[in-house]
N, C-alpha and C positions, 0 to 999 in steps of 0.2 A: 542651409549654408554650413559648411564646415569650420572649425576654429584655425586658429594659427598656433599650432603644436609649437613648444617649443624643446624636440627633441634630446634628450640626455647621450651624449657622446659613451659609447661602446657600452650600450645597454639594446639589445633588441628592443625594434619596434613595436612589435605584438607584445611583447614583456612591458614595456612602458602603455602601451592601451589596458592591457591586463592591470596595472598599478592604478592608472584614471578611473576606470572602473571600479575595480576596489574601494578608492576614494568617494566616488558617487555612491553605495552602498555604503560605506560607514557613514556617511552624510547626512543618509537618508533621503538624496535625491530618486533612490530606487530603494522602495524597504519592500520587505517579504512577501512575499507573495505578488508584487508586480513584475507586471510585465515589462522582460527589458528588449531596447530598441533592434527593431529586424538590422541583419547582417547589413542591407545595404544602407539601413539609418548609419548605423556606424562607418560604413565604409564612408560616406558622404560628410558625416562628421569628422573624421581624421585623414579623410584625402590618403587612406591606403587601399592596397586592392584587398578585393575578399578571402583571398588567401593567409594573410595579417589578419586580418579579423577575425576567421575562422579559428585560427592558433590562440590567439588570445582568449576568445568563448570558451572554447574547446580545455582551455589551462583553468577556467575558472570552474568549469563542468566536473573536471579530474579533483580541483579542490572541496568541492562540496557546496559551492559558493552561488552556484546556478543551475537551476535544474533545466532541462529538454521534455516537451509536450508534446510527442506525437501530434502533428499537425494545427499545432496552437501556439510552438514558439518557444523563448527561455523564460525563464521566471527565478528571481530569488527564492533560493530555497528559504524555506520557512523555518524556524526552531524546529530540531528533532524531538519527538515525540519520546518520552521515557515509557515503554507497553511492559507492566509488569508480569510476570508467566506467573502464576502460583495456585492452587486449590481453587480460588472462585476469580478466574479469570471474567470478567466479564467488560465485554468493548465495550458501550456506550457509557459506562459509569467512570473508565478508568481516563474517557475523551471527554466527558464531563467535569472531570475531578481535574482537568488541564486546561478549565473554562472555553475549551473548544464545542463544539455542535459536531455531535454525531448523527450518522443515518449510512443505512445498508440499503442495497437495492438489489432486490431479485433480480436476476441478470434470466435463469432457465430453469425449467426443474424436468424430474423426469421420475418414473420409476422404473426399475429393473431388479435383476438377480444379484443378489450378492455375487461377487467373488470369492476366490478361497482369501483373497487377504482382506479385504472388507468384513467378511463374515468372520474370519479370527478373532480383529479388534470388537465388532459386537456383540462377540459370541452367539453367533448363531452358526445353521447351518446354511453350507453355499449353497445359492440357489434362491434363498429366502428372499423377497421380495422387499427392497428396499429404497427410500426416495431420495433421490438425489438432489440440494442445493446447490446451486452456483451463484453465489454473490459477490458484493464489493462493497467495502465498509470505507467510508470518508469519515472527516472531519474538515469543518467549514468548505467543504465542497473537494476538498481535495481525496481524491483518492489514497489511502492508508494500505491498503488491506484484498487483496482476493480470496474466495474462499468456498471449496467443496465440502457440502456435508453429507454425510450418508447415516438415514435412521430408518428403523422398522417398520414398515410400511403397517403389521400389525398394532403395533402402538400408537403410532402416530399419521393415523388416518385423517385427513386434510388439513393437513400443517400446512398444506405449500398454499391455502389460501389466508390460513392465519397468520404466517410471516409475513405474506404480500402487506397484513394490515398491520401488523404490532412494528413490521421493520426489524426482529429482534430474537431470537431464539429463546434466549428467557421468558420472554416473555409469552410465545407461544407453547412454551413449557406447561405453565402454569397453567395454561386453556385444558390443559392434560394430565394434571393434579399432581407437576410434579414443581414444588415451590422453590425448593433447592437443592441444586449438583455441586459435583465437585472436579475438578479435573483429576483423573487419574492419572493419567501419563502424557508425556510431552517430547518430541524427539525433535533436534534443533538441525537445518544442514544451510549449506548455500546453494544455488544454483541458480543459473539462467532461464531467466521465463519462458513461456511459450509464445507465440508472436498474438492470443487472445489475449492473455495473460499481462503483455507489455504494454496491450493497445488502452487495455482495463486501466491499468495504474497510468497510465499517458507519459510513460517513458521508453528507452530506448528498448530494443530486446539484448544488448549487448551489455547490460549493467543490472547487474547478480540484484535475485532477491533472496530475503530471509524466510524459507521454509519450514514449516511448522509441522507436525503430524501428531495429532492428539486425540485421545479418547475421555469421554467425559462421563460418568456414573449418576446414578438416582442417587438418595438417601441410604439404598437397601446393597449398593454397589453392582448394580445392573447395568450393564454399558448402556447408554443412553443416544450418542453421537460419536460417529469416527470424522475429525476432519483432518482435509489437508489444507494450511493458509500460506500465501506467498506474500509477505510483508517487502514493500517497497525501503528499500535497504539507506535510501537516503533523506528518509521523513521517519522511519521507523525504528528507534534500539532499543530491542526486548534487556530486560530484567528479569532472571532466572532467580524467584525468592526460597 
């Protein structure tokens, strides 16, 4: 059953749902991470058509204020996430240390030849035979994070079943006696995902993420991992320390 609005004179409609809204999330009749009502719950609720309603989501999605789930719906966005970039990057400690639950999930792996620009950043020669991860890093279930890695097949001979278990790069590091890296270098851009990429993070393909492109060292400064990560740009804001 819908309410009895009682509409504000020369203020849009959609603008005045947009504000109720708002009001039910400072309220906490909708906190973070829920789920907020389908298009036609609200069209039934304010007795406007879906086109109002849409405007209104759509004004609150532009705010930052509700995120979109590929085939799951809106949801309050959750506090953004502070991802510091510095020498010992490491995701699960820095989503820990923000009393969130992390976990990564082997999405594919593969091996193949280097490229000439893969084999740049690990210094090797093109061709060299190299394993490719594709993963996705959450926090409390929420997708954070996508992420291609590529390491030398010669050093790191059945990693892709030890990440399947540790969930963790570090940690399958150390299966391989190297206990601690460093980041070498970090290059930061934006761009729009790819439609696996969107479906991954469960948002739209039309709203940028933050792209990573980084190399990571042994002890001895041996490249160790070339990745590229696509950070969901409205649960994610990196810290360049």
């Amino acid at each position: 059953m819908g309410i009895s609005m009682d509409w504000e004179a020369g203020l849009s409609i959609w603008k005045q749902i947009e504000k109720q809204l708002l009001a039910d999330i400072a309220s906490g009749v909708f906190a973070p991470g829920d789920k907020m009502p389908t298009e036609m719950e609200l069209v039934r609720r304010f007795g406007v058509n879906r086109h109002t309603v849409r405007r209104a989501m759509s004004a609150l999605v532009d705010a930052n204020v509700v995120r979109v789930e590929q085939g799951r719906g809106a949801f309050v966005q959750e506090q953004i996430l502070d991802y510091p970039l510095g020498s010992k990057t490491r995701f699960s400690q820095i989503v820990s240390g923000r009393h969130r639950l992390p976990d990564k999930r082997l999405i594919s792996s593969e091996v193949l030849k280097a490229s000439a620009t893969i084999a740049q950043f690990l210094d090797v020669k093109p061709g060299t035979r190299v394993v490719e991860l594709f993963s996705v890093s959450e926090a409390d279930g929420i997708p954070l994070a996508v992420a291609t890695s590529y390491l030398p097949v010669a050093r790191f001979e059945g990693i892709v079943e030890i990440f399947t278990q540790t969930k963790s790069l570090t940690e399958a590091f150390k299966h391989f006696g190297i206990d601690d890296y460093s980041r070498k270098t970090t290059r930061i851009s934006a761009q729009l995902p790819s439609s696996r990429v969107a479906s991954l993070l469960k948002q739209a393909k039309n709203r940028p993420v933050i792209s990573t492109e980084s190399v990571d060292v042994d002890a001895a400064g041996v490249p160790i991992e070339y990745g590229i990560t696509a950070f969901s740009s409205d649960r994610v804001q990196l810290i360049v320390e």
